[in-house]
C-alpha positions as a printed NumPy array, in Angstrom:
array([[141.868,  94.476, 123.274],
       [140.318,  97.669, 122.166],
       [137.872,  98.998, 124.262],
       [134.044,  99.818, 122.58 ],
       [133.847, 103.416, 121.124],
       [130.976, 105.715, 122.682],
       [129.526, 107.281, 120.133],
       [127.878, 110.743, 121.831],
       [124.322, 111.579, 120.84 ],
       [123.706, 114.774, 118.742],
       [122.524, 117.613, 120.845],
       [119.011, 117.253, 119.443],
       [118.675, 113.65 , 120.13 ],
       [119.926, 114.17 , 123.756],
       [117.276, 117.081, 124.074],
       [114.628, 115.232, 122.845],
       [115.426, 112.266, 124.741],
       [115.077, 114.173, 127.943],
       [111.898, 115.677, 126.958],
       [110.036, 112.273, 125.94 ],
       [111.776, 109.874, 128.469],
       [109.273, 110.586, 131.383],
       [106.386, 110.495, 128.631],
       [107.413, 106.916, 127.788],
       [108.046, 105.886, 130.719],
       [104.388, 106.818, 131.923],
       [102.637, 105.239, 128.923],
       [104.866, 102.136, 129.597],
       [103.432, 101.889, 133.409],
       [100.174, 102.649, 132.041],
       [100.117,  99.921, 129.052],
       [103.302,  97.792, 129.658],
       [106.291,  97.995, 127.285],
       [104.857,  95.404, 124.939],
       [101.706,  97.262, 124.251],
       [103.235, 101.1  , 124.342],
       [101.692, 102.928, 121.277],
       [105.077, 104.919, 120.795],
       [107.315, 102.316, 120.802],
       [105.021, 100.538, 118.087],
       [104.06 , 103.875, 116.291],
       [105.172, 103.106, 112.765],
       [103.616, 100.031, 112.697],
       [100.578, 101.672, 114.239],
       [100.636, 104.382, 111.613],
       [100.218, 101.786, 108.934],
       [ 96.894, 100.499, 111.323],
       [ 95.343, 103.764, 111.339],
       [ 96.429, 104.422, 107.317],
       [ 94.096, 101.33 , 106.982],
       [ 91.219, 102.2  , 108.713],
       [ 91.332, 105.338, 107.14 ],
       [ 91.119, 103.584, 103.796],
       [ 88.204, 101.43 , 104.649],
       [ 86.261, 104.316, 105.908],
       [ 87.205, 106.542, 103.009],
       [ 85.806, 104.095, 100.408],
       [ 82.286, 104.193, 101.184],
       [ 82.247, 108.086, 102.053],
       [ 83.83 , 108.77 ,  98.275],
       [ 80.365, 106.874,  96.833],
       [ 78.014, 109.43 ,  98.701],
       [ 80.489, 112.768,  97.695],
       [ 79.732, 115.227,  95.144],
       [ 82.367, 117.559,  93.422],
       [ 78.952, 119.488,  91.87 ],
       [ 77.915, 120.559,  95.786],
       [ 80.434, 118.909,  98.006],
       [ 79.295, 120.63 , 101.657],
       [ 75.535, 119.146, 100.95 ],
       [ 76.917, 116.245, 100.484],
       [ 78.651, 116.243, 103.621],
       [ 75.664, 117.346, 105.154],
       [ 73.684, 114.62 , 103.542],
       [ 76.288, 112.199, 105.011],
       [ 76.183, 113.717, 108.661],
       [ 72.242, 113.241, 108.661],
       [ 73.582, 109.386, 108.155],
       [ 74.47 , 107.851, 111.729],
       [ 76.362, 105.093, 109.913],
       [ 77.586, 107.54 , 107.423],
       [ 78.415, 109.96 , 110.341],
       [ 80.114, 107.974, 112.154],
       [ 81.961, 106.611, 109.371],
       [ 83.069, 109.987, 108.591],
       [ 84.08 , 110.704, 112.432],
       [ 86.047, 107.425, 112.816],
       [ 87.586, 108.322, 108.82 ],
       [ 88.664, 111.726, 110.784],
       [ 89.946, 110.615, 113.864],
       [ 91.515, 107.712, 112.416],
       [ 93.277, 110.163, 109.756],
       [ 94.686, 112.394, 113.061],
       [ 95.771, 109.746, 114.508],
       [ 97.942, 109.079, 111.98 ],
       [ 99.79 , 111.894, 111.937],
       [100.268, 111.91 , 115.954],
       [101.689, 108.231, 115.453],
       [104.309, 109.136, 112.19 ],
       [104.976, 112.579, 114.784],
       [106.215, 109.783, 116.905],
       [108.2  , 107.698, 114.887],
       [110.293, 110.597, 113.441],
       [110.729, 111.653, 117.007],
       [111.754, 108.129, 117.709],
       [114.224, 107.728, 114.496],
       [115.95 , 111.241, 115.909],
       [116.606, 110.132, 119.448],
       [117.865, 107.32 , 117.719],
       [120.008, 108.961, 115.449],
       [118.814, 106.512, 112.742],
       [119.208, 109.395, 110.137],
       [122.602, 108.667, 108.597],
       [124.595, 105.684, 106.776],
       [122.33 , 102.358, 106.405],
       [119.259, 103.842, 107.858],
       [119.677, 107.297, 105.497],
       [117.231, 105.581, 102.473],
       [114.832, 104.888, 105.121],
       [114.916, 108.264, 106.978],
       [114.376, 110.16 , 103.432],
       [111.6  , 108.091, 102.45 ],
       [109.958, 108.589, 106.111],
       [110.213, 112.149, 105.418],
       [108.491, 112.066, 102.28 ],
       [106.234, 110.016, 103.57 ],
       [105.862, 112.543, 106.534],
       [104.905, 115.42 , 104.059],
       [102.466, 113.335, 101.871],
       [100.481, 112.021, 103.942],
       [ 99.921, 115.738, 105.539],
       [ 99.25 , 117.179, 102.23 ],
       [ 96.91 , 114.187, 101.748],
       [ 95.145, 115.126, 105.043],
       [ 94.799, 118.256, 104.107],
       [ 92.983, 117.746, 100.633],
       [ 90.365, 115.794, 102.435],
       [ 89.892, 118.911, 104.883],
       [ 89.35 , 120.953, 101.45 ],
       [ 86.879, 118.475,  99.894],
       [ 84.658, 119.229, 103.46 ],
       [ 84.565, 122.933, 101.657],
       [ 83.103, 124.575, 104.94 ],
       [ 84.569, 127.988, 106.109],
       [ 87.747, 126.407, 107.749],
       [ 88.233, 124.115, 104.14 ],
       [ 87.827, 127.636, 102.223],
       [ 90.494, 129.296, 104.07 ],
       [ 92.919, 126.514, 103.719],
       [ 92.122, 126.159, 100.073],
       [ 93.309, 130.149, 100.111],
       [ 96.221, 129.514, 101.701],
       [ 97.076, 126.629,  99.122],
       [ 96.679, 128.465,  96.466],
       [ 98.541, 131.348,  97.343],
       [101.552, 128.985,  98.564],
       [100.964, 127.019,  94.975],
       [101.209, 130.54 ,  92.895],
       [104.375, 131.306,  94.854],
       [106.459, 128.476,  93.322],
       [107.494, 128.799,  89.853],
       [104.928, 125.366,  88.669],
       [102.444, 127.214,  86.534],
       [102.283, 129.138,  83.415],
       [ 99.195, 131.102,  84.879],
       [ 98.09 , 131.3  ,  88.592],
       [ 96.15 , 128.095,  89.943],
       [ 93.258, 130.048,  90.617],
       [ 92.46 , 130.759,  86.975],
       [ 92.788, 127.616,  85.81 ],
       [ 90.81 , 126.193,  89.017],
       [ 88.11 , 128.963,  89.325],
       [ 87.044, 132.798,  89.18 ],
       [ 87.167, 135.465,  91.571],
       [ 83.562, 134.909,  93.005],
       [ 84.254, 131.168,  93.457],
       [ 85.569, 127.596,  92.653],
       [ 84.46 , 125.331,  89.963],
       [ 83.793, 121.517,  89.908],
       [ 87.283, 121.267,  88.335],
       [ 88.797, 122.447,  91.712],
       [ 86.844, 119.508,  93.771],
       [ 87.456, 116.757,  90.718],
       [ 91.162, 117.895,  91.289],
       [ 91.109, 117.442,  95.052],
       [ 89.215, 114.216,  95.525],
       [ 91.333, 112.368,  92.504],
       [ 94.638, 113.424,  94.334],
       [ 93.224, 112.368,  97.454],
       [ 92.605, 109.076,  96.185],
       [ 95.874, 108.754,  94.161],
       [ 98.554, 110.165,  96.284],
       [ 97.712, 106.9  ,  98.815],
       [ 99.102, 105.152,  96.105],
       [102.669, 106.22 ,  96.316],
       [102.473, 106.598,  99.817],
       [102.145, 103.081,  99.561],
       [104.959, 102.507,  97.34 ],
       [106.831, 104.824,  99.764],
       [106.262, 102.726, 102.506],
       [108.035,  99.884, 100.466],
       [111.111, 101.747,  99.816],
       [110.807, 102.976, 103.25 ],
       [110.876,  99.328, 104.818],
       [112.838,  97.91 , 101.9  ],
       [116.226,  97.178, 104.017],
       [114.369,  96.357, 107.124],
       [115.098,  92.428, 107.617],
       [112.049,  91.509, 109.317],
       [109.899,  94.623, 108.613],
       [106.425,  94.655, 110.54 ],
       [103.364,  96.121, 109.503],
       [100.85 ,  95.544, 112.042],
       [101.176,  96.239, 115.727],
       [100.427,  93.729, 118.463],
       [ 97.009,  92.542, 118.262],
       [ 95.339,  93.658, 121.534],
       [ 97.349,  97.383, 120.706],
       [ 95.138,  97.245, 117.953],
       [ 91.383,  95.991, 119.566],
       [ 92.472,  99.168, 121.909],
       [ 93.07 , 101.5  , 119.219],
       [ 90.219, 100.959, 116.737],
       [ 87.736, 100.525, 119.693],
       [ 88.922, 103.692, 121.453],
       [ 88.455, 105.453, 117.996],
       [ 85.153, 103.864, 117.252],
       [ 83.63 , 104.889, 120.99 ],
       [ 85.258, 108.592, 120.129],
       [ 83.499, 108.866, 116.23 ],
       [ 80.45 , 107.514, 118.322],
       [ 80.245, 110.15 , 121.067],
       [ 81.696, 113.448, 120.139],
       [ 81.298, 113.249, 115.554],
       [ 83.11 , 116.198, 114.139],
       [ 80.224, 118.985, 113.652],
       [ 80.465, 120.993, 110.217],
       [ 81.308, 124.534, 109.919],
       [ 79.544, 126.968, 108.376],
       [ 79.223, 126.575, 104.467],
       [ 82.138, 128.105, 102.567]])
């Protein structure tokens, strides 16, 4: 009888396995193994995805591409608007820290390869759309931090060989940015979540008994410690672009 073959980790997955083990392990004392946020961070991704969703609806019927930072301002003056915009924030940061987690998860795993390869491509599409989708809705803001991003993206965007003429003629001028730019931004930020959820699909496709919702009381915890946080410290504006 053949004894089992040890397969060795890759470096990287034995590096990062030493560097989040003690992490783990603390969360785990702190909220037990069945309730630890990074062992149920993909699923808990998908939670924070949806609140992020059912706060973004409502703040989308109060935004204006003609003069989107007084429309944010109109919307701060709001306290259920506000904080509906704070827990739409927090909620979208989240996110990211959770899918952070699961690819760091997947790699000390070394589910990258063979059966699991569909799934790790997808998750790393998914990784880069839904940070290009958090970054449009840090645009639409369009307060000094959104302006210099916007820069930035358009600089990176007239770097790759996409466009007949640079973005920022067909978006704008030299003195500034025309409702064309914010129309642009707030319809991709709408319709990108679309194939991020048919991403998600493909990504969970060969999963036998795929789960997309973490364990209730993980849950209570997470949207009421995100509620209490939009509540007490709301993300302040910047000055106007």
């Amino acid at each position: 009888m053949r004894s089992p073959v040890l397969v060795r980790k890759p470096a990287l997955a034995r590096a990062l396995t030493k560097g989040l083990w003690p992490w783990e392990k603390l969360v785990s004392w702190c909220f037990g193994s069945r309730y630890n946020p990074t062992y149920q961070s993909g699923v808990l991704a998908v939670f924070l995805l949806a609140v992020v969703v059912a706060t973004g609806v409502p703040l989308l019927l109060f935004y204006r591409v003609g003069s989107p930072y007084e429309s944010l301002v109109s919307i701060q003056a709001q306290p259920v608007l506000s904080w509906l915009r704070a827990l739409h924030r927090y909620a979208s940061d989240a996110a990211v820290v959770a899918v952070l987690f699961h690819v760091l998860r997947m790699l000390i795993g070394g589910r990258t390869a063979g059966p699991r390869s569909r799934a790790w491509i997808s998750g790393i599409l998914l990784t880069l759309l839904l940070l290009v989708i958090g970054l449009l809705g840090l645009i639409m803001v369009w307060d000094g931090q959104a302006q210099r991003l916007a820069i930035a993206a358009i600089g990176f965007l007239e770097g790759l060989p996409l466009f007949s003429e640079p973005p920022r003629r067909v978006f704008g001028d030299n003195h500034s940015l025309g409702e064309s730019f914010f129309f642009m931004m707030i319809f991709l930020h709408v319709a990108l979540p679309l194939v991020l959820t048919f991403l998600l699909l493909v990504h969970t496709s060969r999963c036998a008994r795929a789960r997309f919702w973490p364990e209730p009381e993980l849950v209570k915890f997470t949207a009421g410690g995100l509620s209490l946080l939009a509540l007490l410290w709301p993300p302040q504006l910047a000055s106007k672009a």
